[in-house]
mmCIF file of the N, C-alpha and C atoms, coordinates in Angstrom:
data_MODEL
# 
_entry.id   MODEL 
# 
loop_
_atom_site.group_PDB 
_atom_site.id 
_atom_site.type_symbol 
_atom_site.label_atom_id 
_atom_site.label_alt_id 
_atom_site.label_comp_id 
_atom_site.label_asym_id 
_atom_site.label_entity_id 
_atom_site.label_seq_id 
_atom_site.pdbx_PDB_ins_code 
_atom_site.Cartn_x 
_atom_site.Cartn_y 
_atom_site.Cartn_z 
_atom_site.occupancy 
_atom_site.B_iso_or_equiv 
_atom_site.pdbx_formal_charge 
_atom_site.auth_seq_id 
_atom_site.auth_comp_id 
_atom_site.auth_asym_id 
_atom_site.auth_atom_id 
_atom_site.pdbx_PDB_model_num 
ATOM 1   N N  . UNK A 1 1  ? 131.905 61.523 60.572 1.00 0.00 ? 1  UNK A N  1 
ATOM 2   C CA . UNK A 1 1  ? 130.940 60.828 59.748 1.00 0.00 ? 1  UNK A CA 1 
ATOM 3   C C  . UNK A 1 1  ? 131.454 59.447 59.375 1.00 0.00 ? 1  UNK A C  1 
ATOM 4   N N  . UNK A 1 2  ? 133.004 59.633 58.802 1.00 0.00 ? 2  UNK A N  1 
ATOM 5   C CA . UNK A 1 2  ? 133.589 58.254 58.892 1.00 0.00 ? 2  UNK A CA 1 
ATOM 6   C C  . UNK A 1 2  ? 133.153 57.020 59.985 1.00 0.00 ? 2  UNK A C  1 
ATOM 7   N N  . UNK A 1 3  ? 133.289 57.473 60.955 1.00 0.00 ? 3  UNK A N  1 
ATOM 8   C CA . UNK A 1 3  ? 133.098 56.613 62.118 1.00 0.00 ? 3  UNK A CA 1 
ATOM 9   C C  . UNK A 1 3  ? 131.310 56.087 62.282 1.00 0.00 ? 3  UNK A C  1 
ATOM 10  N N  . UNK A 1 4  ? 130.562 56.807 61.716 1.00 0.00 ? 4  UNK A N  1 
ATOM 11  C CA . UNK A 1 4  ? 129.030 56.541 62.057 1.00 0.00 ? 4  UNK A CA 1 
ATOM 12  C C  . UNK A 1 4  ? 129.196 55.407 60.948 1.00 0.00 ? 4  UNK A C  1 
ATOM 13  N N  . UNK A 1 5  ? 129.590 55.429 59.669 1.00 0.00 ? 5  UNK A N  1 
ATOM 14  C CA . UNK A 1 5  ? 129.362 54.196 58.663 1.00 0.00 ? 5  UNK A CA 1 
ATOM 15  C C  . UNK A 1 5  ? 130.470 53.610 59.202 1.00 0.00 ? 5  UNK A C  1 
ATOM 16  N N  . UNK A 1 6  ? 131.606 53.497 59.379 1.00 0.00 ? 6  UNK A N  1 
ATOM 17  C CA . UNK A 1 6  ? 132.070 51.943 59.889 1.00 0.00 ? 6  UNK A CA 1 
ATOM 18  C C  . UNK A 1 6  ? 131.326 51.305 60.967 1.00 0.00 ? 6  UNK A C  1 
ATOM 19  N N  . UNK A 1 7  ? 131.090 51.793 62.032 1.00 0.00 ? 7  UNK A N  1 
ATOM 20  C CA . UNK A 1 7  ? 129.603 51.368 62.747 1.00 0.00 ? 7  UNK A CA 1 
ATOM 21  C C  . UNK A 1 7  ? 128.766 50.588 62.615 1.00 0.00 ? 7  UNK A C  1 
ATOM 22  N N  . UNK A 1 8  ? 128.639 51.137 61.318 1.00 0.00 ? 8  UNK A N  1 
ATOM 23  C CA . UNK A 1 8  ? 126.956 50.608 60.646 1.00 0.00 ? 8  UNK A CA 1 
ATOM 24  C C  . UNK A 1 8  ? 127.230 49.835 60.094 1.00 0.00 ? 8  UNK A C  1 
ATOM 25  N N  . UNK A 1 9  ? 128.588 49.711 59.055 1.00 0.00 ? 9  UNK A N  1 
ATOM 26  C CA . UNK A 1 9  ? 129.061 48.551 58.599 1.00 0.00 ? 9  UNK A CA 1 
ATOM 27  C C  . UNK A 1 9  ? 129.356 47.327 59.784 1.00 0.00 ? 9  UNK A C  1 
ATOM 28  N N  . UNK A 1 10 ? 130.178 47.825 60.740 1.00 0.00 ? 10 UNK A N  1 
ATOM 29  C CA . UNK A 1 10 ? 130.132 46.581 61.551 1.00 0.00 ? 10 UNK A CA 1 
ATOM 30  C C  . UNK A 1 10 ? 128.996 45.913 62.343 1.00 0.00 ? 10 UNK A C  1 
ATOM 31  N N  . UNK A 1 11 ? 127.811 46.580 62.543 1.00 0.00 ? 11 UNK A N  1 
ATOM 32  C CA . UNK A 1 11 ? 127.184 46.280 63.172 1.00 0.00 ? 11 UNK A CA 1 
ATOM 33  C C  . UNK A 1 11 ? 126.132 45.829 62.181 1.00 0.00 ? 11 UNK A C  1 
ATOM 34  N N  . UNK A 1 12 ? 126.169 45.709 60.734 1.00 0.00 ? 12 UNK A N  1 
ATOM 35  C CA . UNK A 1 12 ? 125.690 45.111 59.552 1.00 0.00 ? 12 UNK A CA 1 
ATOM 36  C C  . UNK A 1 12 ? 126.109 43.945 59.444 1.00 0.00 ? 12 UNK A C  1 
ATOM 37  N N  . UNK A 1 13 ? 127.896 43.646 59.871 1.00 0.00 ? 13 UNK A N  1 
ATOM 38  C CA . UNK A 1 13 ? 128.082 42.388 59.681 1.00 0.00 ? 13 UNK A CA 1 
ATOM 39  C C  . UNK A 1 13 ? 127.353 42.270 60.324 1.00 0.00 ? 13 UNK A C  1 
ATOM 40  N N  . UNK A 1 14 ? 127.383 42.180 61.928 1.00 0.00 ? 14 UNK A N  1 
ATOM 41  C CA . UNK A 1 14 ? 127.176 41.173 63.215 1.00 0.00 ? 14 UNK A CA 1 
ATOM 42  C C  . UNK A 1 14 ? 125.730 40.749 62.971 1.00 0.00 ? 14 UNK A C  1 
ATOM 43  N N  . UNK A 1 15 ? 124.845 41.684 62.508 1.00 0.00 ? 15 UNK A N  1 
ATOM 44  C CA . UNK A 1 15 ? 123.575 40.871 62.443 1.00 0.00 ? 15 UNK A CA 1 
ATOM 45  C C  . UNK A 1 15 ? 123.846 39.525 61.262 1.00 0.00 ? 15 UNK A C  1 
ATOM 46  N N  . UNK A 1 16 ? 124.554 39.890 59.997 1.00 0.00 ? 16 UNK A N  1 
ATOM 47  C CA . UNK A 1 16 ? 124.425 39.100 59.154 1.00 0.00 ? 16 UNK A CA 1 
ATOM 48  C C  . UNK A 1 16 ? 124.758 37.893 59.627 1.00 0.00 ? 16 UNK A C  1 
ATOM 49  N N  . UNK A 1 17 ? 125.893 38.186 60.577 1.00 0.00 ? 17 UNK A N  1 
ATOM 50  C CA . UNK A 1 17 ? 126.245 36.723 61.563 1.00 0.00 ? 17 UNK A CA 1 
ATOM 51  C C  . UNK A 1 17 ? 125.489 35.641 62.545 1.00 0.00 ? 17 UNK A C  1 
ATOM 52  N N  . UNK A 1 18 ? 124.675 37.069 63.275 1.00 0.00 ? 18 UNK A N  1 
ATOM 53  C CA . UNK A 1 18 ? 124.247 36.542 64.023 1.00 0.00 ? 18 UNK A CA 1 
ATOM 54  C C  . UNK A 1 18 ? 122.550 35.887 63.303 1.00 0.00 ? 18 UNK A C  1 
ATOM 55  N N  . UNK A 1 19 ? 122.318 36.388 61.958 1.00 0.00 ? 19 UNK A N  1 
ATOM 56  C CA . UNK A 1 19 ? 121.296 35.699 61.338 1.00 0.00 ? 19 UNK A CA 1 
ATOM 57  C C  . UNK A 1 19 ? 121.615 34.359 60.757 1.00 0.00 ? 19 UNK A C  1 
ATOM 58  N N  . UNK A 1 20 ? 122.743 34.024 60.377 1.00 0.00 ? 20 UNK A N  1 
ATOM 59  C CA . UNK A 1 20 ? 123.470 33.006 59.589 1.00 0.00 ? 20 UNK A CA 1 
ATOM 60  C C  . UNK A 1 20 ? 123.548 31.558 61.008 1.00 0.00 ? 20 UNK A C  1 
ATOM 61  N N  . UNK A 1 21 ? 123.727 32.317 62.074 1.00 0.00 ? 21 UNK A N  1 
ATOM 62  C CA . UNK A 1 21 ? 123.696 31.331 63.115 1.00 0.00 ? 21 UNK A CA 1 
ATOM 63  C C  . UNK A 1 21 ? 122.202 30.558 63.663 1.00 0.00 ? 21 UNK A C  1 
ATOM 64  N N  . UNK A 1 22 ? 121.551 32.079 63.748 1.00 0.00 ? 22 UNK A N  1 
ATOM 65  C CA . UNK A 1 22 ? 120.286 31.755 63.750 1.00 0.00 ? 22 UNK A CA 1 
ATOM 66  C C  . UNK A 1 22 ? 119.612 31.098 63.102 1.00 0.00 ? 22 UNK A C  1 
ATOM 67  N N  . UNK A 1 23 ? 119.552 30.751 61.998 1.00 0.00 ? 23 UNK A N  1 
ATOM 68  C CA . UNK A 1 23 ? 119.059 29.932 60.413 1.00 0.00 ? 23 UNK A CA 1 
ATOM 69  C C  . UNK A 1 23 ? 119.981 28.541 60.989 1.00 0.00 ? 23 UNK A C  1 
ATOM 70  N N  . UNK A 1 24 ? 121.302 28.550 61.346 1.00 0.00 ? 24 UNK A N  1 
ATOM 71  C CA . UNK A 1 24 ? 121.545 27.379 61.392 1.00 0.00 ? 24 UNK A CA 1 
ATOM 72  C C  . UNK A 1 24 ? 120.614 26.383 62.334 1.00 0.00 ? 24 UNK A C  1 
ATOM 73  N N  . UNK A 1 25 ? 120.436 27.299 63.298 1.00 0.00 ? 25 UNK A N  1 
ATOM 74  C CA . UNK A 1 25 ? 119.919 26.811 64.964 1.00 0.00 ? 25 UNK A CA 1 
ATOM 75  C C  . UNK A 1 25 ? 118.413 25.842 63.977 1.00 0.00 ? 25 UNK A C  1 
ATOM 76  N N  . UNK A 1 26 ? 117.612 26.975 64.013 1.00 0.00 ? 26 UNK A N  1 
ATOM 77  C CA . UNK A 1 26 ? 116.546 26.549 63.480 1.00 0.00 ? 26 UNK A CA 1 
ATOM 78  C C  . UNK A 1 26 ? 116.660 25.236 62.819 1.00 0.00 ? 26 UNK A C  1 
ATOM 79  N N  . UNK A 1 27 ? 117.315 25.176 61.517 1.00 0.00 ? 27 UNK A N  1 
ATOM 80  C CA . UNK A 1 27 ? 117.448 24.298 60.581 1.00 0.00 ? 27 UNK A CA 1 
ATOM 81  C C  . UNK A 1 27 ? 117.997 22.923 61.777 1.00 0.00 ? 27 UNK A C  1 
ATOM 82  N N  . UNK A 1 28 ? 118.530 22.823 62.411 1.00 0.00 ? 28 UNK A N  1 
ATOM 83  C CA . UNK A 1 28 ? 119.190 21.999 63.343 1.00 0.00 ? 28 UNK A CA 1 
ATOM 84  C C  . UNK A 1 28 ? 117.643 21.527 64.515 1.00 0.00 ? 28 UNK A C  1 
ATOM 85  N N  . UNK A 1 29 ? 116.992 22.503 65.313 1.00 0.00 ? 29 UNK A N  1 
ATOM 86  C CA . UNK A 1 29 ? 115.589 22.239 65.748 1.00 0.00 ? 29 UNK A CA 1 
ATOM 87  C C  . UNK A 1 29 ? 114.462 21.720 65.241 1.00 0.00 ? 29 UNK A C  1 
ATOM 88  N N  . UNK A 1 30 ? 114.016 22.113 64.000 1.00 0.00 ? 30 UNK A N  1 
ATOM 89  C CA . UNK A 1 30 ? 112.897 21.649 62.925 1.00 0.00 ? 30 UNK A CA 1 
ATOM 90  C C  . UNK A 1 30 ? 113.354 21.737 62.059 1.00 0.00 ? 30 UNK A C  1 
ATOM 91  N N  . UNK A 1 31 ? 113.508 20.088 61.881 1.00 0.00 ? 31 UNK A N  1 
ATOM 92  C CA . UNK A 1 31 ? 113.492 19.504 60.446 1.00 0.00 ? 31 UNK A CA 1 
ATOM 93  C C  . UNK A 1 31 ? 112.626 19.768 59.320 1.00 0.00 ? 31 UNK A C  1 
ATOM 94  N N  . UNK A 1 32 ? 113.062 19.960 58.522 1.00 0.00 ? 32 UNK A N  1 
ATOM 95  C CA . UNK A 1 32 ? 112.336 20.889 57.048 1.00 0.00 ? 32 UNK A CA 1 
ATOM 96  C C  . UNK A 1 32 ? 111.673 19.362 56.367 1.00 0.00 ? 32 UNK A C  1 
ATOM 97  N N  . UNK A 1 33 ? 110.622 19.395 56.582 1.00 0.00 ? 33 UNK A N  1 
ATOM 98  C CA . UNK A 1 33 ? 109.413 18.295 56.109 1.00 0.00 ? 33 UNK A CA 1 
ATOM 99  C C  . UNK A 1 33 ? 108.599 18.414 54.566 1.00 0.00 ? 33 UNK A C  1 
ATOM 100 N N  . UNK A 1 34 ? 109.154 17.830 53.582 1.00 0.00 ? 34 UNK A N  1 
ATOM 101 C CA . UNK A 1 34 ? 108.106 17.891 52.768 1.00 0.00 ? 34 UNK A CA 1 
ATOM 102 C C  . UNK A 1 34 ? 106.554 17.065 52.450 1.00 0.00 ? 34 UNK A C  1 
ATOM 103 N N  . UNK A 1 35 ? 106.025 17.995 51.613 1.00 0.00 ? 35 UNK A N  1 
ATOM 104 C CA . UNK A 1 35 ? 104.788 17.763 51.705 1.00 0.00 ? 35 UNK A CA 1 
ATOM 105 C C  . UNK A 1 35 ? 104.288 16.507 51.353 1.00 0.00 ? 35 UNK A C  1 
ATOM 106 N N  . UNK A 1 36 ? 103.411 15.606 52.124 1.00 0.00 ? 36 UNK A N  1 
ATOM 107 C CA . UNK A 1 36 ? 103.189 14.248 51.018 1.00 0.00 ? 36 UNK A CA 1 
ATOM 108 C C  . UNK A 1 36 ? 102.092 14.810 50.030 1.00 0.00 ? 36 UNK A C  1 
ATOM 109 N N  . UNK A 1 37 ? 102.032 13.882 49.202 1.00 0.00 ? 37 UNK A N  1 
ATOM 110 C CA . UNK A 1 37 ? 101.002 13.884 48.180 1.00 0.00 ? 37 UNK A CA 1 
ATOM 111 C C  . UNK A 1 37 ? 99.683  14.324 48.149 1.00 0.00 ? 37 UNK A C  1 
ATOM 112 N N  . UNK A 1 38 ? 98.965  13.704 49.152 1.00 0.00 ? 38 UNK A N  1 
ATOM 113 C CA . UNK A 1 38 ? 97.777  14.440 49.747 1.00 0.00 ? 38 UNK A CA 1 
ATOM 114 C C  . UNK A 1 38 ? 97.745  16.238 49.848 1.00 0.00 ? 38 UNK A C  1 
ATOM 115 N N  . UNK A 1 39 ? 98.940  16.214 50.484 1.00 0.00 ? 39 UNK A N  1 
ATOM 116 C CA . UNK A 1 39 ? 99.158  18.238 51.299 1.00 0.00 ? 39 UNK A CA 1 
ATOM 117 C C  . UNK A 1 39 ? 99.331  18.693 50.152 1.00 0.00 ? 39 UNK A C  1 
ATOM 118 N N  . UNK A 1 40 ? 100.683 18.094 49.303 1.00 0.00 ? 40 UNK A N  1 
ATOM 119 C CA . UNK A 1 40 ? 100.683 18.920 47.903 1.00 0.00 ? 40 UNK A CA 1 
ATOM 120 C C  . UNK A 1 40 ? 99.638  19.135 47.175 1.00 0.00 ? 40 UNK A C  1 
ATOM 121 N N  . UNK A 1 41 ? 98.927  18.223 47.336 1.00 0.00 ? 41 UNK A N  1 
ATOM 122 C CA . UNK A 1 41 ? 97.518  18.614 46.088 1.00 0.00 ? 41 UNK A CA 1 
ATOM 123 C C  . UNK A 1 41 ? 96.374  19.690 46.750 1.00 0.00 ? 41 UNK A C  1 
ATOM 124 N N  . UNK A 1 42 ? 96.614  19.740 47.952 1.00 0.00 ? 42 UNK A N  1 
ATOM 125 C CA . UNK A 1 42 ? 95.906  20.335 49.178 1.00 0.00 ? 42 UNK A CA 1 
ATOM 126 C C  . UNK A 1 42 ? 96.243  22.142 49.100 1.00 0.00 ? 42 UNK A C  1 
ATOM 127 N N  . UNK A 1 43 ? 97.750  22.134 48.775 1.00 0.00 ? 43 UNK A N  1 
ATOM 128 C CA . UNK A 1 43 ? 98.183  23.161 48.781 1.00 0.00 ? 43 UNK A CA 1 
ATOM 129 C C  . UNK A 1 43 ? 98.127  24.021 47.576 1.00 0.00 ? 43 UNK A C  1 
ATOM 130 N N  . UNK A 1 44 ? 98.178  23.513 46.425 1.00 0.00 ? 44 UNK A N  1 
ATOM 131 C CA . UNK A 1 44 ? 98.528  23.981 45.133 1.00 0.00 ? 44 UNK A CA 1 
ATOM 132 C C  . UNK A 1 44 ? 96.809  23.962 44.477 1.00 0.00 ? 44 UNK A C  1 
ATOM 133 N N  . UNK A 1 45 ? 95.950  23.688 45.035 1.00 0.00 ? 45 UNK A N  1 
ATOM 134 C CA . UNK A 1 45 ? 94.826  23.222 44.456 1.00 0.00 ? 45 UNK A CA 1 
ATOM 135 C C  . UNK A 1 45 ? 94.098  24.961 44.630 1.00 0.00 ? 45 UNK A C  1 
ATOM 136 N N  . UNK A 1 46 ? 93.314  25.503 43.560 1.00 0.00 ? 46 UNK A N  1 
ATOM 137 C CA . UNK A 1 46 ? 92.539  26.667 44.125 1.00 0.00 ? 46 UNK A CA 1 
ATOM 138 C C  . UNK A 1 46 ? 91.497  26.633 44.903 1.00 0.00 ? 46 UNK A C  1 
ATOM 139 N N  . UNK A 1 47 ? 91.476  27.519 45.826 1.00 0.00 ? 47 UNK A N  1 
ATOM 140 C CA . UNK A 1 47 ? 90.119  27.479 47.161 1.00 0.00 ? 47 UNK A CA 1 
ATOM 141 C C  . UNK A 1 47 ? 88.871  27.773 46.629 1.00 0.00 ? 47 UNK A C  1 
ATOM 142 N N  . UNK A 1 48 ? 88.339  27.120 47.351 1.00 0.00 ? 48 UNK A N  1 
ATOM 143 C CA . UNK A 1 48 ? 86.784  27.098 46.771 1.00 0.00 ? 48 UNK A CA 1 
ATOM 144 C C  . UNK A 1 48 ? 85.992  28.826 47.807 1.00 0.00 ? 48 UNK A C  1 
ATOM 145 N N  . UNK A 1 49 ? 85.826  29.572 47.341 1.00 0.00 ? 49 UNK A N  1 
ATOM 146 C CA . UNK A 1 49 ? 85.249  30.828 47.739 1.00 0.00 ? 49 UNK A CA 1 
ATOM 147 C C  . UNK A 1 49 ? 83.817  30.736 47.692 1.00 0.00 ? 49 UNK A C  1 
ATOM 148 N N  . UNK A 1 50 ? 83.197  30.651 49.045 1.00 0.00 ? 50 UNK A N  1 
ATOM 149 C CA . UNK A 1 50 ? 81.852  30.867 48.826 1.00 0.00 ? 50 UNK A CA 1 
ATOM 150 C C  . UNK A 1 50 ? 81.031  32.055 49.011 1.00 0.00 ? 50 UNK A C  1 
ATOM 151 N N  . UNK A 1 51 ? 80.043  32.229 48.448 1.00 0.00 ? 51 UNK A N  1 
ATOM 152 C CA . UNK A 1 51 ? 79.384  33.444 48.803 1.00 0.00 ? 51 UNK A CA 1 
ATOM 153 C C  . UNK A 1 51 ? 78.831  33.775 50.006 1.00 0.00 ? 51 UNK A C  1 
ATOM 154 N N  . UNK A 1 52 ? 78.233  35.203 50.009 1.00 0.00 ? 52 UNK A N  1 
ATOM 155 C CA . UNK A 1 52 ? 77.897  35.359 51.529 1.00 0.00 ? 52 UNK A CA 1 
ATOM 156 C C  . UNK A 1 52 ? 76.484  34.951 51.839 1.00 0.00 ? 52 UNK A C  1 
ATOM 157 N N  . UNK A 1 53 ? 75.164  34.437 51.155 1.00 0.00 ? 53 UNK A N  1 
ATOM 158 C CA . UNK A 1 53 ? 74.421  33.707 50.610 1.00 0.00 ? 53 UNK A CA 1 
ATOM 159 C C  . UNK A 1 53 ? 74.488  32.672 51.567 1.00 0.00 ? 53 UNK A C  1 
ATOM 160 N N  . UNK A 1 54 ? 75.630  31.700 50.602 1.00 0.00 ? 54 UNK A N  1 
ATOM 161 C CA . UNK A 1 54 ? 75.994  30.317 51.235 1.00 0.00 ? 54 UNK A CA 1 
ATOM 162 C C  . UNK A 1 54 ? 76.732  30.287 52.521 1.00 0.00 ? 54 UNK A C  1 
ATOM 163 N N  . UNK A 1 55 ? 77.563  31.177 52.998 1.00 0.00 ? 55 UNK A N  1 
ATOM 164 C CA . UNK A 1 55 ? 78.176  31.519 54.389 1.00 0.00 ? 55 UNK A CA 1 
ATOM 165 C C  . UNK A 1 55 ? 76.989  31.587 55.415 1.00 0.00 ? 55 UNK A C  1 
ATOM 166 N N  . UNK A 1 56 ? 75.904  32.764 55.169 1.00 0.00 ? 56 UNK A N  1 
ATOM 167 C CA . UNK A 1 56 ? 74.957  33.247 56.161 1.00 0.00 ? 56 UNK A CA 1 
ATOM 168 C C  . UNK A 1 56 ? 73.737  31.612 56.330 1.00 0.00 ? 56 UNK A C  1 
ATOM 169 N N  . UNK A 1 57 ? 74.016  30.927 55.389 1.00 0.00 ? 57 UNK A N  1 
ATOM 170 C CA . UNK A 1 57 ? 72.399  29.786 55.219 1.00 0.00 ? 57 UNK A CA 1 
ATOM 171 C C  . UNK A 1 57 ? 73.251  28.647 56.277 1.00 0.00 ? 57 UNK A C  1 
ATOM 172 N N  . UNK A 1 58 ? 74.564  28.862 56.328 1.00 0.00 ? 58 UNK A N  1 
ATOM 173 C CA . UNK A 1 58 ? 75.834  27.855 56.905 1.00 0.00 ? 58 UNK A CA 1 
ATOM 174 C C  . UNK A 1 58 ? 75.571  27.960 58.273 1.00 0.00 ? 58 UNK A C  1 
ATOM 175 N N  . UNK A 1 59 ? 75.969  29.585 58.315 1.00 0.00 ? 59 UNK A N  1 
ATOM 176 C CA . UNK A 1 59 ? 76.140  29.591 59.741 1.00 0.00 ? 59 UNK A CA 1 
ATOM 177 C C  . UNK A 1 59 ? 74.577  29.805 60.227 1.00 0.00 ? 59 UNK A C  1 
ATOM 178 N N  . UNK A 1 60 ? 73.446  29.845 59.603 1.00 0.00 ? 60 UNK A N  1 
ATOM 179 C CA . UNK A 1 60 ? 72.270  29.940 60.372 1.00 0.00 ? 60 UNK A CA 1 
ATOM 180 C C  . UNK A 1 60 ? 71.707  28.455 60.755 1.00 0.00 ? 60 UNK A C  1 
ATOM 181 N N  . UNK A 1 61 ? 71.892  27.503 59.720 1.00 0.00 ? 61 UNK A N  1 
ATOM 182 C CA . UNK A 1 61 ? 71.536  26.371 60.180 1.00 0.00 ? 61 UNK A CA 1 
ATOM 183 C C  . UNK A 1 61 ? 72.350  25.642 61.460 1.00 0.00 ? 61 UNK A C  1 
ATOM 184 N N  . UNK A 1 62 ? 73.642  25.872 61.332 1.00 0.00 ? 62 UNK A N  1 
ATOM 185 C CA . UNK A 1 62 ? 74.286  25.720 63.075 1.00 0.00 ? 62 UNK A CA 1 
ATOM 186 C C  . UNK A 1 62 ? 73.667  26.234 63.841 1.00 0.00 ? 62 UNK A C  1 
ATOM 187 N N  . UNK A 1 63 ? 73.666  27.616 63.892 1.00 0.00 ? 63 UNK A N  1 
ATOM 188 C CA . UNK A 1 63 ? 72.772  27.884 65.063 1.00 0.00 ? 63 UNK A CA 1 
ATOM 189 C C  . UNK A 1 63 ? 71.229  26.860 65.292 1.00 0.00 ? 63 UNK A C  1 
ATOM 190 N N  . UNK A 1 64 ? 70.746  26.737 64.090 1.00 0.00 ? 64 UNK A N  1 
ATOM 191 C CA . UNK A 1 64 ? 69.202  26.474 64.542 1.00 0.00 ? 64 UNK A CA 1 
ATOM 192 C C  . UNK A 1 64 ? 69.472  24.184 65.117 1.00 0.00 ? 64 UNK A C  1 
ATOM 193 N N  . UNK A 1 65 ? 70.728  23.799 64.710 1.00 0.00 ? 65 UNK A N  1 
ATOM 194 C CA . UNK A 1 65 ? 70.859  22.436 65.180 1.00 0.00 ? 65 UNK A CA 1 
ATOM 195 C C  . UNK A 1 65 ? 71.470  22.648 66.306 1.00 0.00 ? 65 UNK A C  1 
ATOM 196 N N  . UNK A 1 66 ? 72.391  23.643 67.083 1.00 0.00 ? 66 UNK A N  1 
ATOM 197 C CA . UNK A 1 66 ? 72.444  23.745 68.839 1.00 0.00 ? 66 UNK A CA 1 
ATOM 198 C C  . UNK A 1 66 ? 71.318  23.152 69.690 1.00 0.00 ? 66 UNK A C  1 
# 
């Protein structure tokens, strides 16, 4: 039983390693971009939810301007 958890322990590091490398890679490929001003307000702002009313009158008038 000893031997199944050192195992697991080692093979716990290696992912932790091989995740720590991985995160580096990434971080090194795509540059971590913040948001301008516009996106931030874009992002943080609450969504406007419409009803199914206003969805169905939406999508019927597309169809009828094809």
């Amino acid at each position: 039983m000893t031997t199944v958890v050192e195992t697991l322990n080692e093979i716990q590091e290696e992912l932790r390693e091989l995740r720590t490398l991985y995160k580096g890679l990434v971080e090194r490929l795509i540059p971590v971009e913040e948001p301008s001003e516009d996106e931030r307000g874009t992002i943080e702002e609450p969504d406007d939810i419409v009803s199914e009313e206003e969805l169905l009158r939406a999508l019927g008038e597309k169809r009828v301007h094809r």
